[in-house]
Structures are given as structure tokens and as C-alpha cells.
C-alpha positions in Angstrom: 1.5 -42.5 -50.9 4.7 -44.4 -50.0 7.8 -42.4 -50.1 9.3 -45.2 -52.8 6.5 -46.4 -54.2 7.2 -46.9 -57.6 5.9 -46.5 -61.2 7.1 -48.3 -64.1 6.3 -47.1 -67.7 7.3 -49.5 -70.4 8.8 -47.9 -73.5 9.0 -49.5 -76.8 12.5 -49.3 -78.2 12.3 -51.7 -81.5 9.6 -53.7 -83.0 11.0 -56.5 -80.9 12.1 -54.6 -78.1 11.1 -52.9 -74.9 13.0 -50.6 -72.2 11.2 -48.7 -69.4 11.3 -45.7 -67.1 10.8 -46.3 -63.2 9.6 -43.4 -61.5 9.5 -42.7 -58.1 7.0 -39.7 -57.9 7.5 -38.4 -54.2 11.1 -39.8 -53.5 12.0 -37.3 -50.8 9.9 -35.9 -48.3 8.8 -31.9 -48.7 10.9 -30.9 -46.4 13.8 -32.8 -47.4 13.3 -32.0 -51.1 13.1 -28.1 -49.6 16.5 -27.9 -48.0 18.1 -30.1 -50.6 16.5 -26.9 -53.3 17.7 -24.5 -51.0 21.2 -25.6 -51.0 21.7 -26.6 -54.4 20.6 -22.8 -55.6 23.5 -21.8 -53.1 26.1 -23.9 -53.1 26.6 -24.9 -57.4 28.8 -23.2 -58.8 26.5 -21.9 -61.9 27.5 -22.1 -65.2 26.2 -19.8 -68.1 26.9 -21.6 -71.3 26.9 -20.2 -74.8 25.9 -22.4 -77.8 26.9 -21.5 -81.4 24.0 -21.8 -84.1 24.5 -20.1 -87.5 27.5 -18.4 -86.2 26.5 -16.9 -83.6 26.7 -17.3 -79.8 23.9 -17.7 -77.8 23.5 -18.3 -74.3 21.8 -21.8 -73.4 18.8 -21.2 -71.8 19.6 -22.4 -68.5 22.4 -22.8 -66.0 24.6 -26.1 -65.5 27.3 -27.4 -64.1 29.5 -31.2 -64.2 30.3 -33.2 -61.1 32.2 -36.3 -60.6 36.4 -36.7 -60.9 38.0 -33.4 -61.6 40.6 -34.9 -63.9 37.9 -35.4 -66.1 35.6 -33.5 -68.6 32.1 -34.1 -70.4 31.3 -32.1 -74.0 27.9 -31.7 -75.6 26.9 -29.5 -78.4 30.4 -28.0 -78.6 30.7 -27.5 -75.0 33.4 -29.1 -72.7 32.3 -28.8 -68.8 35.5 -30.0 -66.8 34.3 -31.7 -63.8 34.0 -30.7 -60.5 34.3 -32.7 -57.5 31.0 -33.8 -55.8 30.9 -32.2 -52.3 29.8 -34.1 -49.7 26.0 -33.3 -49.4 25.9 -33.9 -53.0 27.6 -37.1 -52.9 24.7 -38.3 -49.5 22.3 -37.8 -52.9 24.6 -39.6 -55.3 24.8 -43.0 -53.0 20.9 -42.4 -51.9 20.2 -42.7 -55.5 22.6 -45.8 -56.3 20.4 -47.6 -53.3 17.1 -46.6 -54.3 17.9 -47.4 -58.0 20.7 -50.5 -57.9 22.6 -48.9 -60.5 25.9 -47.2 -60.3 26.7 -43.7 -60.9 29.6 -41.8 -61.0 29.1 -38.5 -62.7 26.4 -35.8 -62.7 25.4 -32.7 -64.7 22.7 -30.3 -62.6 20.8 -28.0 -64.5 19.2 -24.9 -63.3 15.7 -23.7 -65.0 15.3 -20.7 -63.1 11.5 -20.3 -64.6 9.3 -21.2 -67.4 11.6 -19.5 -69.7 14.6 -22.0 -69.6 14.3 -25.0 -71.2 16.4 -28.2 -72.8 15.8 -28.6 -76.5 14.9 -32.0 -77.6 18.1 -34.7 -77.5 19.3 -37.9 -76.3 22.2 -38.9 -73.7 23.9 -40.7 -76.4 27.3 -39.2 -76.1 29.9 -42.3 -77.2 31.7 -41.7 -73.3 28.1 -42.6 -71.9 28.7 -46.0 -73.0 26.4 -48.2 -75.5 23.3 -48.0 -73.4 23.2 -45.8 -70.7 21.1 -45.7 -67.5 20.6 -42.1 -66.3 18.5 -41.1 -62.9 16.7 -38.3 -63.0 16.3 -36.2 -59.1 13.8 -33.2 -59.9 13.5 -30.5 -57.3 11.1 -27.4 -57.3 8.7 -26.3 -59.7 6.9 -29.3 -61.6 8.0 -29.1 -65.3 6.5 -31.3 -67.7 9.1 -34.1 -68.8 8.5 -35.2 -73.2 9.6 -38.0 -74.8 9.7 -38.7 -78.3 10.2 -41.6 -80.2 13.1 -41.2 -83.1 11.3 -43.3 -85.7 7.6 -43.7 -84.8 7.5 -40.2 -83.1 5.2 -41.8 -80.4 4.8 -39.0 -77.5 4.9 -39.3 -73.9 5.0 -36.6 -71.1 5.6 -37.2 -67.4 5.5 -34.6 -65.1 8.3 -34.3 -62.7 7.2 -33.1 -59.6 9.5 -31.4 -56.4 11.0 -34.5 -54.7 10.7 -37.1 -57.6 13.2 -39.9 -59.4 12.9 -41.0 -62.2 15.4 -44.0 -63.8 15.6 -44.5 -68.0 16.6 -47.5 -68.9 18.9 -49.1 -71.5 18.0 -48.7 -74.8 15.9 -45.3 -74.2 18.7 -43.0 -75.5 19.3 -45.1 -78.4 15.4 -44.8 -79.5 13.8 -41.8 -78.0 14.0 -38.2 -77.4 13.7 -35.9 -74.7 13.1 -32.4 -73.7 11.9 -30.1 -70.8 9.8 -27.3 -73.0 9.4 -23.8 -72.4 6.4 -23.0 -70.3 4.8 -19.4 -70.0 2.9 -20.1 -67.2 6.1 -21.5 -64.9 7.1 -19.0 -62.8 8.9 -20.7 -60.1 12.5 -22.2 -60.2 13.6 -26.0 -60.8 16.7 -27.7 -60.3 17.3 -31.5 -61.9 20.5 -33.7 -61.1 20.6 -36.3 -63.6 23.4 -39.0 -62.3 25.1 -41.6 -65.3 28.2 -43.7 -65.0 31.3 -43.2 -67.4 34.6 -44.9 -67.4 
């Protein structure tokens, strides 16, 4: 397979409207995809979140942290993440990903699921600083986890595995009219890191 060829997966949004997800299933090369694993597991600078649910804390199950200007912040779920500025082997993947996809970005939140235990509950990227209809890019690294997509209203289903090296782009519209969520996976024993890139003002 070509390195960028592509997949596109229409989504319906509306009755009247459709979006879709372009997906680039072997983006980097093994090896390249390998060092670029190796390095973010060393070089973040990990975050261990807590989320408050019936009054208590508990932590998230997975590690993150915010990239992009340091003057600035992103919240979620009653947590603030003030940014950090995007180092320069980071950035190589930021502009590598504006090229492939033609879209801008300028922010970045990287999660760490360090097994089949960590996991992202289902949600949209609909935060009102995102901007009306957001276009996020999606770099996967690691262990293959099984990306799910949910429709709000019809609660249509759709799962795409992300596999080490892919990219995947959602396109406007999708945040408005779907969920998403990486489940929790008892037979994942490996590690996976995701960078997902959007634009804010």
C-alpha cells in the first residue's frame, strides 16, 4: 500500500447533509512511526488529570497534555490544561500534517493510553473555542485501538481501527452530529499514543 493512500468514509450529519472522515491508514512508515512512539513516551510532559463525578475525584483514565501558544489554555470536563509550547520535533509533525491534510492547525492535545485499561469516554470536540465546525486530525501511534462513532440522534455506529502510523481527518459537521470514543479493551496490552491537531483563535 501507498504510504498516503487515502480512504474516505462519508458520514451523514443531517437528513440533508453529509461530512466525511479521510483516513490515511499507514501515514508513516514503521520505523518512522517507531521513533516518533519512542520519543513522544519520553519527551511529554505527562499529565494525570482528575475528573469530579458525584463529588468525588477520580483520576481520568489516561495521560494528556496541551500544546500550542503558552499564553493560552484549553478546558474540558472541568479541566483547564494551559498550553505548552510545541518543541520542535513536534512541530516537524504539526506542519507534516497541515501538508498531508490542507488544513491548518495550531493547537494539540496528546493523549497517552498506556494499555487496554485507559480509555476516552464517549464525547464530541465541540468546545465553543473550537469554533462552529471544527476539523481535527487524528496521528495514532502504537497499539491499534478501535476508534467508535456514534451518531447523536440516529445512534448509527461506526468503528475504524487506528493502526500504528495512521491519520485520520473529521470533517466539519462531525462534532456537531456524532460521537466518539476509544473503549476500554481487556485484551490490549500494549501502549498507544494519539495527537489530535485543531485550530483555535
Amino acid at each position: 500500500m501507498d504510504l498516503f493512500e487515502q480512504q474516505v468514509i462519508p458520514l451523514q450529519l443531517s437528513s440533508d447533509r453529509q461530512s466525511e472522515i479521510t483516513f490515511w491508514p499507514s501515514w508513516l512508515g514503521s520505523t518512522e512511526a517507531d521513533d516518533l512512539l519512542a520519543t513522544a513516551i519520553d519527551q511529554v510532559a505527562w499529565r494525570q488529570d482528575n475528573i469530579h463525578i458525584a463529588g468525588k475525584s477520580i483520576p481520568i483514565p489516561r495521560l494528556q497534555n496541551w500544546y500550542g501558544d503558552p499564553t493560552t489554555s484549553y478546558s474540558y470536563s472541568r479541566i483547564r490544561l494551559q498550553a505548552v509550547a510545541f518543541p520542535p520535533w513536534m512541530e516537524i509533525v504539526r506542519r507534516r500534517v497541515e501538508r498531508q491534510t490542507g488544513n491548518c492547525f495550531n493547537r494539540t492535545l496528546v493523549n497517552y493510553y498506556r494499555d487496554g485499561r485507559d480509555s476516552v469516554d464517549w464525547h464530541a470536540d465541540d468546545e465553543i473555542e473550537l469554533g462552529s465546525e471544527p476539523i481535527i486530525a487524528s496521528v495514532s501511534l502504537g497499539q491499534e485501538r478501535a476508534f467508535l462513532l456514534r451518531h447523536k440522534t440516529t445512534k448509527e455506529r461506526l468503528k475504524i481501527n487506528l493502526p500504528h502510523g495512521s491519520l485520520m481527518m473529521m470533517g466539519p459537521g462531525i462534532q456537531e452530529y456524532w460521537h466518539h470514543s476509544i473503549a476500554k479493551d481487556k485484551n490490549v496490552v500494549e501502549s498507544r499514543i494519539n495527537f489530535t491537531f485543531r485550530n483555535m483563535d
